[in-house]
MIMAR-591740 format. One record per atom (N, C-alpha, C): atom name; x, y, z; residue in one letter. Coordinates in nm, 4 decimals. Layout:
% MIMAR-591740
{'CA',{X,Y,Z},'A'}
...
This chain:
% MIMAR-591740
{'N',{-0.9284,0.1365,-1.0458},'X'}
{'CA',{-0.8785,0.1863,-0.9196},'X'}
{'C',{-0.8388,0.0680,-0.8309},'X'}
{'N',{-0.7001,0.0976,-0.7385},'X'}
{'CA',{-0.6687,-0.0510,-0.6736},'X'}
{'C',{-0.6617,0.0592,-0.5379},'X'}
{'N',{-0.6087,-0.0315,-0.4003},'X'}
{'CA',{-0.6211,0.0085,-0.3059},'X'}
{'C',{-0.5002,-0.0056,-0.2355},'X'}
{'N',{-0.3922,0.0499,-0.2270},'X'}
{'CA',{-0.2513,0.0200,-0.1126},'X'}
{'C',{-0.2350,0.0174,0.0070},'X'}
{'N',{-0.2272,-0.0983,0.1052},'X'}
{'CA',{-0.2209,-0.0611,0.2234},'X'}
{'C',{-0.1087,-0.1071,0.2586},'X'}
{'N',{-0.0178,-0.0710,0.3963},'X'}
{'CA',{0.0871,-0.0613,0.4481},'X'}
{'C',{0.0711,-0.2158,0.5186},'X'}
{'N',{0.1901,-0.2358,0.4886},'X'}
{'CA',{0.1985,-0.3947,0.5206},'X'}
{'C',{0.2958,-0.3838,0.6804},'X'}
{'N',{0.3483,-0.2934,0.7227},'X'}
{'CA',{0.4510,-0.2665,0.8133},'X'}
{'C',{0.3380,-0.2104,0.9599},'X'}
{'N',{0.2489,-0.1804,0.8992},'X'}
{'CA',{0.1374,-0.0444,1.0473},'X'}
{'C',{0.1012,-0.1700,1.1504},'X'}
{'N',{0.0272,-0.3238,1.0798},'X'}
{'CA',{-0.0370,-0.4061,1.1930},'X'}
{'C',{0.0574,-0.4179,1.2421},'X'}
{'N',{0.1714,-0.4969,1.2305},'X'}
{'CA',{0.3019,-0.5194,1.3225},'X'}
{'C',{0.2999,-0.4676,1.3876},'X'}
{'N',{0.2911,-0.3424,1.4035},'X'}
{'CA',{0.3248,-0.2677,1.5429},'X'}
{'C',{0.2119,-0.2056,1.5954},'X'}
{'N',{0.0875,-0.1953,1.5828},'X'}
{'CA',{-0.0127,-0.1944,1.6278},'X'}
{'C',{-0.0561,-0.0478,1.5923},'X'}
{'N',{-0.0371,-0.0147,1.5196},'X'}
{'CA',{-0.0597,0.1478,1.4527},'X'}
{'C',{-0.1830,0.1207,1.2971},'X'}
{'N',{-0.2325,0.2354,1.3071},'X'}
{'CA',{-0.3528,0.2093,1.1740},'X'}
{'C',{-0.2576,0.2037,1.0052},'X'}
{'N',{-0.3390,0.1503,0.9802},'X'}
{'CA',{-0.2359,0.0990,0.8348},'X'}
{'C',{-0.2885,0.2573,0.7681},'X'}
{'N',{-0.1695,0.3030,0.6924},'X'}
{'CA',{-0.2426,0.3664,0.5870},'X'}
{'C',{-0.2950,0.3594,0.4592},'X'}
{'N',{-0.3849,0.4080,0.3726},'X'}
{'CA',{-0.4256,0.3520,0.2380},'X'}
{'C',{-0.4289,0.4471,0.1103},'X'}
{'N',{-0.3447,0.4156,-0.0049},'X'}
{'CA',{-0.3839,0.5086,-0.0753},'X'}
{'C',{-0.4692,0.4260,-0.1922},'X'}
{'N',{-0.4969,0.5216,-0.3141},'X'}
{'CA',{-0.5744,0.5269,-0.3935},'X'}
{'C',{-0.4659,0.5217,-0.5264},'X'}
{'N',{-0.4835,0.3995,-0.6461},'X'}
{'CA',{-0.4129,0.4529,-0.6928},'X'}
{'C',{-0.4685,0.3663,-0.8449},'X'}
{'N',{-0.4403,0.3678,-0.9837},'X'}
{'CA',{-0.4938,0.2568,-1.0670},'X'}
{'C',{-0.3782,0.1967,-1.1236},'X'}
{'N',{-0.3948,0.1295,-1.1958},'X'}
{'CA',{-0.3132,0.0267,-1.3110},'X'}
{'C',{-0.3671,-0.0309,-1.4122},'X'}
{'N',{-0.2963,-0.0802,-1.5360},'X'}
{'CA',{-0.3737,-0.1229,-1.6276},'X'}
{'C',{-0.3686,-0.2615,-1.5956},'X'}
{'N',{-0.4697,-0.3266,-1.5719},'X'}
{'CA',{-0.4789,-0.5011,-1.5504},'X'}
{'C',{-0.4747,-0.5669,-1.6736},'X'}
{'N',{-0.4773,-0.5419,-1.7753},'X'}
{'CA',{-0.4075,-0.6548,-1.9140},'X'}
{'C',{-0.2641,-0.6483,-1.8978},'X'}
{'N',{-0.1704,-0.4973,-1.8688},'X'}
{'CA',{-0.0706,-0.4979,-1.8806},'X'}
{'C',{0.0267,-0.5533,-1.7423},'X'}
{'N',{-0.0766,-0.5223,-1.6400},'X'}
{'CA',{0.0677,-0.5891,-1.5223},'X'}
{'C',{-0.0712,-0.6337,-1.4418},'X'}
{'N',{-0.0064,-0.7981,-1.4964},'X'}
{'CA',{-0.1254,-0.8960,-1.4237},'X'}
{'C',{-0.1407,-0.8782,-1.2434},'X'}
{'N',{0.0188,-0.8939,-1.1828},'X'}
{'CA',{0.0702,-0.8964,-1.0831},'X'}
{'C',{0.0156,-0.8041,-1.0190},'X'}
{'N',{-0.0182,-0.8039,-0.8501},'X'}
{'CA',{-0.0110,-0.6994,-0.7695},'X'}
{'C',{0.1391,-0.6012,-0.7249},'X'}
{'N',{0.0410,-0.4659,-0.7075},'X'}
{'CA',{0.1680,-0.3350,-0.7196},'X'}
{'C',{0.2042,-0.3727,-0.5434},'X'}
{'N',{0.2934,-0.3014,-0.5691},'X'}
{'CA',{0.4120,-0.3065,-0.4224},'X'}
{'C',{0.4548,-0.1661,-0.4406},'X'}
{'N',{0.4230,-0.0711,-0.3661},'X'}
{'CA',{0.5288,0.0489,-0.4064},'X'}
{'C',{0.5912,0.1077,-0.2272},'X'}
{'N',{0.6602,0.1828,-0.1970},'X'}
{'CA',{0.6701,0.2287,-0.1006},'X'}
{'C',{0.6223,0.3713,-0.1192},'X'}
{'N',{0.5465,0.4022,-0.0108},'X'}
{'CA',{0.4753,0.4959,0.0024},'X'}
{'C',{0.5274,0.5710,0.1568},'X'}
{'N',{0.4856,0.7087,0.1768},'X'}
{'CA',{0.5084,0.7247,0.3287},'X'}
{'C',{0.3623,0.7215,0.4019},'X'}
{'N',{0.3969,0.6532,0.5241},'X'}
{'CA',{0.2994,0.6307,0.5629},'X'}
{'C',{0.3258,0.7562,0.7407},'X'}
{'N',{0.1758,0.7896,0.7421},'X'}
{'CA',{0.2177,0.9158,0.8073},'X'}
{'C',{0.1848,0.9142,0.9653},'X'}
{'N',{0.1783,0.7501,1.0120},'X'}
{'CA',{0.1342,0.7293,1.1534},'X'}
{'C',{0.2589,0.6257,1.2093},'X'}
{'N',{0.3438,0.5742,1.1016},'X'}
{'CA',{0.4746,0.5745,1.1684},'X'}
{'C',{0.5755,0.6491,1.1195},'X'}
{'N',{0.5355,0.7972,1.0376},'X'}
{'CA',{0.6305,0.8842,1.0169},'X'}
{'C',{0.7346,0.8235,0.9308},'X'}
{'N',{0.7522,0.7432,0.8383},'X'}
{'CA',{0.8619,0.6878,0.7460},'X'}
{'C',{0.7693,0.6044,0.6492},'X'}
{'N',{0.8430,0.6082,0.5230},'X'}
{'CA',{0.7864,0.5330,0.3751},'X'}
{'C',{0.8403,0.3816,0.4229},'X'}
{'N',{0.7167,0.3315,0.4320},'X'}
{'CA',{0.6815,0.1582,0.4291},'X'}
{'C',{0.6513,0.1366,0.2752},'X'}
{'N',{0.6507,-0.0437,0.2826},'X'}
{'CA',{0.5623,-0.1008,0.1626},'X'}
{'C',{0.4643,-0.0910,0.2090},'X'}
{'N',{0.3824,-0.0702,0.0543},'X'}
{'CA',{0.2594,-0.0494,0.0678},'X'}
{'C',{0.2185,-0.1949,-0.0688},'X'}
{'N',{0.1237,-0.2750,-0.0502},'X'}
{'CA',{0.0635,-0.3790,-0.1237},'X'}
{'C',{-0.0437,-0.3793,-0.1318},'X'}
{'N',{-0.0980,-0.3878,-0.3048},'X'}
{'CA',{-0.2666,-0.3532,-0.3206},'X'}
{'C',{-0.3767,-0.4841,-0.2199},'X'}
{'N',{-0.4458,-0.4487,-0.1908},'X'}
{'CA',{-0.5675,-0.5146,-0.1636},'X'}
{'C',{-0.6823,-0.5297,-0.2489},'X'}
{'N',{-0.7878,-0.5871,-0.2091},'X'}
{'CA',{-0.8862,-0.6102,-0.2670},'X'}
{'C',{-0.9371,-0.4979,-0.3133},'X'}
């Protein structure tokens, strides 16, 4: 399980949103980037895993 949060919410002083999501870690070493909608500035931001 990894964790996505909105990289666009601190900028403007709004709560980031977070989803829930997994991946296989042998196969994609790299952290995910996906755009997601985020529902406290009403439009799909990037979203980038965290810890």
């Amino acid at each position: 399980m990894v964790t996505l949060e909105c990289t666009e919410a601190r900028k403007e002083g709004k709560a980031p949103s977070r989803y829930l999501t997994t991946r296989n870690k042998k196969l994609k070493t790299e952290k995910i980037e996906l755009k997601k909608y985020n529902p406290f500035l009403r439009r799909h931001t990037l979203h980038r895993e965290i810890k």
